[in-house]
Short mmCIF file of the C-alpha atoms (twelve columns), coordinates in Angstrom:
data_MODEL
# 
_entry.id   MODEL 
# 
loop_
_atom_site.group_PDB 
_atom_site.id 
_atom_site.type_symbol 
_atom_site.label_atom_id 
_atom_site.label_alt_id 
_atom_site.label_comp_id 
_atom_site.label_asym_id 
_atom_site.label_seq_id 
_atom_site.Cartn_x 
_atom_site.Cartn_y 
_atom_site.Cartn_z 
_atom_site.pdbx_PDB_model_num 
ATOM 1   C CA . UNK A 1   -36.258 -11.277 -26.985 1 
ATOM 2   C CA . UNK A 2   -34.654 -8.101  -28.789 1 
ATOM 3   C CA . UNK A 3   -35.431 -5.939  -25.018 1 
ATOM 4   C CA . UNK A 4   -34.005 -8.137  -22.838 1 
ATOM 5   C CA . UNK A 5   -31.019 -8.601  -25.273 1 
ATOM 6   C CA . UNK A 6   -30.798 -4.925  -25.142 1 
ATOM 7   C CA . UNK A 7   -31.058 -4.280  -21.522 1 
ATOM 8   C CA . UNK A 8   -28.372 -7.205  -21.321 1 
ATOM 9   C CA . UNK A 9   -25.707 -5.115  -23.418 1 
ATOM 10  C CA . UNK A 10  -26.279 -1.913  -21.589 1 
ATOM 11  C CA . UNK A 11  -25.461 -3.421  -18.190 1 
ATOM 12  C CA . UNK A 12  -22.523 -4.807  -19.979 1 
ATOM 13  C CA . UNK A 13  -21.676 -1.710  -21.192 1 
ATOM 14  C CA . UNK A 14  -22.254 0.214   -17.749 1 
ATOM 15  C CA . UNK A 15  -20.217 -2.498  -15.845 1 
ATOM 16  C CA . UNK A 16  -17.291 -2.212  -18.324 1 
ATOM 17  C CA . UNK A 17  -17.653 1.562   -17.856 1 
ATOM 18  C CA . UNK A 18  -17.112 1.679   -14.355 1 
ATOM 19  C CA . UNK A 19  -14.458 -0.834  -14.227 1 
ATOM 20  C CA . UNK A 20  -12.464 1.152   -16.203 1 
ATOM 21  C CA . UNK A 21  -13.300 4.474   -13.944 1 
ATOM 22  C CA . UNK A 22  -12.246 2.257   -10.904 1 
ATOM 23  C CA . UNK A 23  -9.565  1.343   -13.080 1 
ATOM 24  C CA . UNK A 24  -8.690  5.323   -13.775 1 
ATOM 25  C CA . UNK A 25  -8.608  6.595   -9.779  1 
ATOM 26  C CA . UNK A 26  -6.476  3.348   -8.645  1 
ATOM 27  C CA . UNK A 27  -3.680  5.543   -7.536  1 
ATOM 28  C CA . UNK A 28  -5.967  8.061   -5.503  1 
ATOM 29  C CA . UNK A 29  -7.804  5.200   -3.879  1 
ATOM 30  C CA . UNK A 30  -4.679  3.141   -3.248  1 
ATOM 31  C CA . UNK A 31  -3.269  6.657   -1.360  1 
ATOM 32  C CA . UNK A 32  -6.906  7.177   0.624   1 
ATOM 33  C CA . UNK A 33  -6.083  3.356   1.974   1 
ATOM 34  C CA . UNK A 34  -2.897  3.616   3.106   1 
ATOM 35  C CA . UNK A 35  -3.937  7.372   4.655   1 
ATOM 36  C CA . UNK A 36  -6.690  5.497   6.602   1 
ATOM 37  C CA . UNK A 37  -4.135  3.266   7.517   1 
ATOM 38  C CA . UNK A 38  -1.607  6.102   8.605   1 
ATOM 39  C CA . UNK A 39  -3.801  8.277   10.488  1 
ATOM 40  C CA . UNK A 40  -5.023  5.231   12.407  1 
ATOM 41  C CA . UNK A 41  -1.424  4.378   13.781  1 
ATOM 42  C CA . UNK A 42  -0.899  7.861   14.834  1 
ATOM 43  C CA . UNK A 43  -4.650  7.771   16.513  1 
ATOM 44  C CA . UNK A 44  -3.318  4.610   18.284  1 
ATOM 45  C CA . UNK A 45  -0.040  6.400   18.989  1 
ATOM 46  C CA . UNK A 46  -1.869  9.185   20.575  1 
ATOM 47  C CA . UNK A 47  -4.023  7.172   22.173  1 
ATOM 48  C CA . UNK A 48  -1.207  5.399   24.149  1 
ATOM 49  C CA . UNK A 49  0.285   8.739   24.592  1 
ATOM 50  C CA . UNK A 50  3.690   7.832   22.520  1 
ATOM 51  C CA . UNK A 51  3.330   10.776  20.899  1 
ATOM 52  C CA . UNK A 52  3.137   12.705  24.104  1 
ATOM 53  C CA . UNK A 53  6.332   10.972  25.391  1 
ATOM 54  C CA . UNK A 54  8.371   11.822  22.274  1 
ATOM 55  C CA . UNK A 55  7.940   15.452  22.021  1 
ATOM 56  C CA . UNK A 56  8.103   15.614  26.552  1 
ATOM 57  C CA . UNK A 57  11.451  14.269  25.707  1 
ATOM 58  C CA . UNK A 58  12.653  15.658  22.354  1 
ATOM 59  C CA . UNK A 59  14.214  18.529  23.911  1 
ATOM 60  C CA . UNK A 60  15.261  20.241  20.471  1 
ATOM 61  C CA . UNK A 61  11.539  19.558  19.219  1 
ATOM 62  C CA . UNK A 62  12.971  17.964  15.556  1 
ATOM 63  C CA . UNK A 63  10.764  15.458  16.113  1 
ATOM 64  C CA . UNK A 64  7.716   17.164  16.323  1 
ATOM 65  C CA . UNK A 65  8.970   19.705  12.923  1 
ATOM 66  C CA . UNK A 66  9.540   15.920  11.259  1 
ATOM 67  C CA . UNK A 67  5.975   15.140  11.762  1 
ATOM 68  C CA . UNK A 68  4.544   18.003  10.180  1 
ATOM 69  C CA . UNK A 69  6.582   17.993  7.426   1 
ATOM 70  C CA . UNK A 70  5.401   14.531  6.876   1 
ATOM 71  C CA . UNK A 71  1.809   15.257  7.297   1 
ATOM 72  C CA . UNK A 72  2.723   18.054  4.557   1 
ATOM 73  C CA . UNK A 73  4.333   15.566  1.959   1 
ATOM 74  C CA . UNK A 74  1.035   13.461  2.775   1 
ATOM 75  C CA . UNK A 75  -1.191  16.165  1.435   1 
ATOM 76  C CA . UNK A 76  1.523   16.798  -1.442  1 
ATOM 77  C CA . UNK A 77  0.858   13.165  -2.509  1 
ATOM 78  C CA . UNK A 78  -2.454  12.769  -2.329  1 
ATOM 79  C CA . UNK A 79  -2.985  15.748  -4.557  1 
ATOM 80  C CA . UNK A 80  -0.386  14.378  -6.830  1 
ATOM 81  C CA . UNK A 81  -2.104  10.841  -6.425  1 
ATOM 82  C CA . UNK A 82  -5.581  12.950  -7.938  1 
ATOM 83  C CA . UNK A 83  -3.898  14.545  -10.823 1 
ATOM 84  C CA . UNK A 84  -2.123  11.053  -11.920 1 
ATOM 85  C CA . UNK A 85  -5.720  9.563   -11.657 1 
ATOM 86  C CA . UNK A 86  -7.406  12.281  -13.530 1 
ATOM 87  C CA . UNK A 87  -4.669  11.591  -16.498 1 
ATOM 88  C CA . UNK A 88  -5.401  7.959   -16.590 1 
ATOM 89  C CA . UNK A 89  -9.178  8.745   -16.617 1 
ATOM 90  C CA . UNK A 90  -8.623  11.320  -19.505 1 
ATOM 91  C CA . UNK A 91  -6.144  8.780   -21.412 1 
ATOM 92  C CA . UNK A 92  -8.860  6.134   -20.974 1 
ATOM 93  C CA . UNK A 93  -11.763 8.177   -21.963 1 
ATOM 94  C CA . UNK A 94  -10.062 9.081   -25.304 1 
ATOM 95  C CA . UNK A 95  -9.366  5.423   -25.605 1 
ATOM 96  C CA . UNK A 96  -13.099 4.531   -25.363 1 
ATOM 97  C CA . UNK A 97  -14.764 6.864   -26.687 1 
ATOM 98  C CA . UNK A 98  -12.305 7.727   -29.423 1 
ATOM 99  C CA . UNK A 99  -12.833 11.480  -28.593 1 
ATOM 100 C CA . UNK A 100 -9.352  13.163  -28.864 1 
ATOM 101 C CA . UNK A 101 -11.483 16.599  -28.486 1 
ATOM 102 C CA . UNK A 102 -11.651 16.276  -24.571 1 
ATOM 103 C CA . UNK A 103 -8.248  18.435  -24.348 1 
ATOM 104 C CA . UNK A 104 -9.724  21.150  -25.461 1 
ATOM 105 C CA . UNK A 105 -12.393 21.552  -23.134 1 
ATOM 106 C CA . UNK A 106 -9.781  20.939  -20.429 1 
ATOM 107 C CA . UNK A 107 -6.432  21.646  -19.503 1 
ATOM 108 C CA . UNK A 108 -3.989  19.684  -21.928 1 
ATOM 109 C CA . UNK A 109 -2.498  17.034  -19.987 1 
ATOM 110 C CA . UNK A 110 1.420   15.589  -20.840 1 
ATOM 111 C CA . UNK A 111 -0.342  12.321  -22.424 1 
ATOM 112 C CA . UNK A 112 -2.579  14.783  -24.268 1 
ATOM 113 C CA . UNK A 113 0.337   16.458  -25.687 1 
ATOM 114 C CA . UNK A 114 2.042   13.200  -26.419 1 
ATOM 115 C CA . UNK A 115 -0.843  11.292  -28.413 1 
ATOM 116 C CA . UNK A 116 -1.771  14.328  -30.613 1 
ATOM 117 C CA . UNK A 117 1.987   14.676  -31.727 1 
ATOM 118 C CA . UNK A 118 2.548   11.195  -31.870 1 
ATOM 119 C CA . UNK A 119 -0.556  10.026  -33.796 1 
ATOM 120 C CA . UNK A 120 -0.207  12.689  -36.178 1 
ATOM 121 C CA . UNK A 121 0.581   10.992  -39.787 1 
ATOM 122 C CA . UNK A 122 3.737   12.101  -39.936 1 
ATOM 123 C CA . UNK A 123 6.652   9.804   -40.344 1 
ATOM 124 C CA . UNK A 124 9.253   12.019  -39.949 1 
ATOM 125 C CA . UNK A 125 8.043   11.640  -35.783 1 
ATOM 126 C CA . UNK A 126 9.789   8.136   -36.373 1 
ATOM 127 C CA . UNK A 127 13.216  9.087   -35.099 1 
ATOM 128 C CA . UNK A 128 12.408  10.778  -31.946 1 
ATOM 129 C CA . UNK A 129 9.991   7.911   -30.486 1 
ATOM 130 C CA . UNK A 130 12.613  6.795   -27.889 1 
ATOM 131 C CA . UNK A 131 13.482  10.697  -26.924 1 
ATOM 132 C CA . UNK A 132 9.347   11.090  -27.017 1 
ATOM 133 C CA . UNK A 133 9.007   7.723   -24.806 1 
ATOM 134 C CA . UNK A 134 11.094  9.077   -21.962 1 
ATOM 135 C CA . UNK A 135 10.016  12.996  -22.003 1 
ATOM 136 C CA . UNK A 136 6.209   11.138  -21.419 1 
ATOM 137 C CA . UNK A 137 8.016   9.156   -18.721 1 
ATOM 138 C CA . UNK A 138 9.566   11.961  -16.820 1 
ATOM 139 C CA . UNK A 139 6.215   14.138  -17.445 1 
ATOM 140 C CA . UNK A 140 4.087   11.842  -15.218 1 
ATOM 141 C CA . UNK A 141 6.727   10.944  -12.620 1 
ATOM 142 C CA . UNK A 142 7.373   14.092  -12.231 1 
ATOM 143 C CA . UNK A 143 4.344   15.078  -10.386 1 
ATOM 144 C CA . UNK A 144 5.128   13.273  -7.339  1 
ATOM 145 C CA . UNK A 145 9.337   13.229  -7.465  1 
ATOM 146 C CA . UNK A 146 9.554   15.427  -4.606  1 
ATOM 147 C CA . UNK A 147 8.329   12.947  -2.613  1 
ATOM 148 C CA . UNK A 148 11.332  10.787  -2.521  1 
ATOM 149 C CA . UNK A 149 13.338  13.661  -1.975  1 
ATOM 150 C CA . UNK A 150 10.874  14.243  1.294   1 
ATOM 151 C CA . UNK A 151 11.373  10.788  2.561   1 
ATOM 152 C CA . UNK A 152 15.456  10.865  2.008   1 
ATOM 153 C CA . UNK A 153 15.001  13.927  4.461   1 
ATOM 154 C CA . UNK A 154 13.043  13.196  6.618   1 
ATOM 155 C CA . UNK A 155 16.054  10.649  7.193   1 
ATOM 156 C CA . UNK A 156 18.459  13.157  7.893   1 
ATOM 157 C CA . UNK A 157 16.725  14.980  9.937   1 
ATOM 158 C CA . UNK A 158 16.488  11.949  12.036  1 
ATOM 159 C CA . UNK A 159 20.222  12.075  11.919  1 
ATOM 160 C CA . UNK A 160 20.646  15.698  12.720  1 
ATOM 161 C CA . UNK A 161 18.716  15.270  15.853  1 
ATOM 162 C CA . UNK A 162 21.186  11.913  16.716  1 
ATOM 163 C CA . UNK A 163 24.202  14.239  16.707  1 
ATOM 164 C CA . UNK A 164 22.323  16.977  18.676  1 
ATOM 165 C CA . UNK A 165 21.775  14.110  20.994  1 
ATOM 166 C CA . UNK A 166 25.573  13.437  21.455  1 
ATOM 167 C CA . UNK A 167 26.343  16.417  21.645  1 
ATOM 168 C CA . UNK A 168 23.960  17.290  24.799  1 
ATOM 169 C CA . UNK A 169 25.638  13.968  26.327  1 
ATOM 170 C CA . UNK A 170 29.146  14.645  25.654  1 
ATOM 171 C CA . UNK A 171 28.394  18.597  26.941  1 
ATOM 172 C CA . UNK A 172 26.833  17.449  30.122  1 
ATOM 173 C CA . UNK A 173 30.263  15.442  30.761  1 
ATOM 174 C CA . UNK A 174 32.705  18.601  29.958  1 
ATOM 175 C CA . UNK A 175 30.251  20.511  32.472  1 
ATOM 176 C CA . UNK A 176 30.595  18.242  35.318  1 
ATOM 177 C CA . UNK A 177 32.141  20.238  38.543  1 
ATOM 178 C CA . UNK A 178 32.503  17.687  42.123  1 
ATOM 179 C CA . UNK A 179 32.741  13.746  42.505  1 
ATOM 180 C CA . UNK A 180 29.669  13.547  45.223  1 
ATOM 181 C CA . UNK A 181 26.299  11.552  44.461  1 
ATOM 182 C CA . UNK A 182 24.081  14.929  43.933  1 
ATOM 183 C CA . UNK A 183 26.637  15.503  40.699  1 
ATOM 184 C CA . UNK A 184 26.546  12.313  39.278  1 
ATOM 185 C CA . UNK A 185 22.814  12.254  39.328  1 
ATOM 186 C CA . UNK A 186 22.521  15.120  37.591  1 
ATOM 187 C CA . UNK A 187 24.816  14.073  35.149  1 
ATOM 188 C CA . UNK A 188 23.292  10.692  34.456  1 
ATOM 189 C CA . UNK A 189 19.706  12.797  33.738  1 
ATOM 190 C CA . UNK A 190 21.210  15.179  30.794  1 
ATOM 191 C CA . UNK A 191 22.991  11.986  29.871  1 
ATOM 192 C CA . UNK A 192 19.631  10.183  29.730  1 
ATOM 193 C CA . UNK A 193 18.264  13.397  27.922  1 
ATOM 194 C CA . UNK A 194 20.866  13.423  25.514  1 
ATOM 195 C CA . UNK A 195 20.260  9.857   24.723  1 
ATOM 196 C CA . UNK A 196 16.436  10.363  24.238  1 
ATOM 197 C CA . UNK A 197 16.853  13.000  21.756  1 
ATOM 198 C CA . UNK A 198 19.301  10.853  19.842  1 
ATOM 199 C CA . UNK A 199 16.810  8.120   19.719  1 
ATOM 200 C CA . UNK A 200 13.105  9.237   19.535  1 
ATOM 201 C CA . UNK A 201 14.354  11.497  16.640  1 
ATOM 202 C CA . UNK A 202 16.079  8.749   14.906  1 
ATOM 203 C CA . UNK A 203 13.236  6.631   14.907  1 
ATOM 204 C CA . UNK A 204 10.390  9.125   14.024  1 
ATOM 205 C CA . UNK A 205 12.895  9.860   10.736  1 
ATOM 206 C CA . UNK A 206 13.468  6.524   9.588   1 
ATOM 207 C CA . UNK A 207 9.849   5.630   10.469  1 
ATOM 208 C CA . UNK A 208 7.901   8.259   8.687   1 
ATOM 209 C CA . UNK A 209 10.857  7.948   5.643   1 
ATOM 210 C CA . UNK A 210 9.295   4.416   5.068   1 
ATOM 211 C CA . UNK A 211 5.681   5.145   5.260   1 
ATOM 212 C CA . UNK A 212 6.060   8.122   3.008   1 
ATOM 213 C CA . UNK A 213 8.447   5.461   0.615   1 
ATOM 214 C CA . UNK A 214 5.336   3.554   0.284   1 
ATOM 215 C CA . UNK A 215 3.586   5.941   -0.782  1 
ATOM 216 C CA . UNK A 216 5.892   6.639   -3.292  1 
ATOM 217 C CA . UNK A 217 6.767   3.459   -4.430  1 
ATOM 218 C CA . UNK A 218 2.251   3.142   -5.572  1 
ATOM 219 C CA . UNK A 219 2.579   6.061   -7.214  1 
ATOM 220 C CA . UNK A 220 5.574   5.277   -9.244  1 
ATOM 221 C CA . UNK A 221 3.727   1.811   -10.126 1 
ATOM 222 C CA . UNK A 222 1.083   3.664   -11.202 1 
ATOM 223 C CA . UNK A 223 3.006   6.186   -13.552 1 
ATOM 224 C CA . UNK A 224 5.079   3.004   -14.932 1 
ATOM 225 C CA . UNK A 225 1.334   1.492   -15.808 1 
ATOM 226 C CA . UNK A 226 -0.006  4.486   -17.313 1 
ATOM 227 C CA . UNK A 227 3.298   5.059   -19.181 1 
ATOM 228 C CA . UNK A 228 3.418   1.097   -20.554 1 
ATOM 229 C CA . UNK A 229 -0.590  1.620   -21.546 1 
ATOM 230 C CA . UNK A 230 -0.048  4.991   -23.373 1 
ATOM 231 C CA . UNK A 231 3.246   3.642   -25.419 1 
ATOM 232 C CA . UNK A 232 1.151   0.294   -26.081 1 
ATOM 233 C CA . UNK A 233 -1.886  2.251   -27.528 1 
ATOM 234 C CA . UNK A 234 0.008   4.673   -29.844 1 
ATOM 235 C CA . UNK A 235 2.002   1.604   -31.343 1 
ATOM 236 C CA . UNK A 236 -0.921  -0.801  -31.889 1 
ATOM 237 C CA . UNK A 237 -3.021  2.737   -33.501 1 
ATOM 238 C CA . UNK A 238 -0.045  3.163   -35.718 1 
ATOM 239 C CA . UNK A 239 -0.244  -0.167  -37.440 1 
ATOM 240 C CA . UNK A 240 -4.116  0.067   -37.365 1 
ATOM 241 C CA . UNK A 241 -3.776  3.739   -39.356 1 
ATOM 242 C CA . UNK A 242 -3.758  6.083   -36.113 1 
ATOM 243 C CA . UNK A 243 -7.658  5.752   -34.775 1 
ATOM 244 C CA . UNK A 244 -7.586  7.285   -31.426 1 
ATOM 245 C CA . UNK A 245 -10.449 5.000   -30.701 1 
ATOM 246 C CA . UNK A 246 -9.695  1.745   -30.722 1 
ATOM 247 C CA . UNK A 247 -9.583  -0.790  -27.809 1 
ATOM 248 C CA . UNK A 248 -6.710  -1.399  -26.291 1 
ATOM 249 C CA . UNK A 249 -7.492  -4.605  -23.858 1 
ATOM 250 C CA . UNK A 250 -4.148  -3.384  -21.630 1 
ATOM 251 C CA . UNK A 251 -6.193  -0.004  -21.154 1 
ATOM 252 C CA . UNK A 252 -9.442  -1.577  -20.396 1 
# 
């Protein structure tokens, strides 16, 4: 039964293929769900019209600039959620196939750079694994960094629309002229106004901070795997004489 035996191993060998492509594009996928997710909660937002009551109220509109700035970061992430896929599909493919020539068909990636220097036999490259370790580290985080720095703003810009808020509350008192009912109405409406700005752009900062913290917090998981897999593979193809092509089970 040599044929069937044969066609047996090749669907192995497709099946193990695309696992590890699945495998590869985790982080993209993982930021297409939680998009899906997103963009649902603001279509049930809409649909409620809470979005339509926030900005009607937000009189200094930081709510509204909060949103799009979020929306950017989104499409910031998602881009940088591709490009740490596509290094984990190239670091992968030169695991399987054992074909280190892939770089030079395409742009050199920072795990590129890293395996050809350290897989070189050259033991004087002994010294600097540790400094070599943590320049790979900060290589791949660094694509998506910003994105913290997004979400810690988006924060206080939640917090500069709370003192904006106080301050239209605590004007509307200094402007107050008469003691009759028409006066304190008014007064109690830029109050209320005051208060609403405060609030809605308090919690459209802190709420769009977390979403865009888990985004992230999977793409730092990601990095971490791709940086433990990398390190793993060069030290087991060290002690096995530096083949670029053997198995690593972590990888797979």
């Amino acid at each position: 039964m040599p044929d069937i035996d044969r066609v047996v191993e090749n669907v192995n060998v497709n099946i193990a293929n695309e696992s590890w492509r699945s495998s590869a594009y985790r982080p993209f996928y993982a930021w297409l769900v939680i998009s899906g997710l997103v963009f649902f909660g603001f279509f049930l937002l809409w649909r409620y019209r809470f979005i339509d009551q926030i900005i009607e109220a937000d009189l200094t509109k930081l709510s509204l600039v909060i949103g799009v700035v979020f929306l950017a970061a989104c499409i910031y992430l998602g881009v940088s959620a591709y490009r740490l896929s596509q290094m984990n599909f190239r670091f992968l493919y030169r695991v399987q196939s054992g074909n280190s020539d892939i770089t030079r068909t395409t742009e050199s990636s920072a795990v590129d750079e890293y395996l050809d220097l350290m897989l070189q036999p050259n033991p004087e490259n002994a010294p600097y694994d540790e400094s070599m370790h943590a320049w790979l580290a900060e290589q791949i985080h660094k694509g998506h960094r910003l994105g913290w720095f997004i979400s810690d703003s988006l924060i206080r810009l939640g917090l500069v629309g709370t003192v904006i808020g106080f301050i239209i509350m605590l004007g509307s008192v200094y402007d107050l002229e008469g003691d009759d009912v028409s006066v304190l109405q008014d007064l109690m409406s830029s109050m209320g106004g005051g208060m609403q700005v405060a609030l809605y752009t308090t919690l459209t900062g802190i709420s769009l901070s977390l979403v865009l913290g888990v985004y992230c917090k999977y793409l730092d998981s990601g990095a971490d795997e791709l940086v433990s897999r990398v390190i793993q593979h060069t030290a087991r193809s060290r002690r096995e004489g530096g083949q670029l092509g053997q198995p690593v089970s972590e990888a797979s």
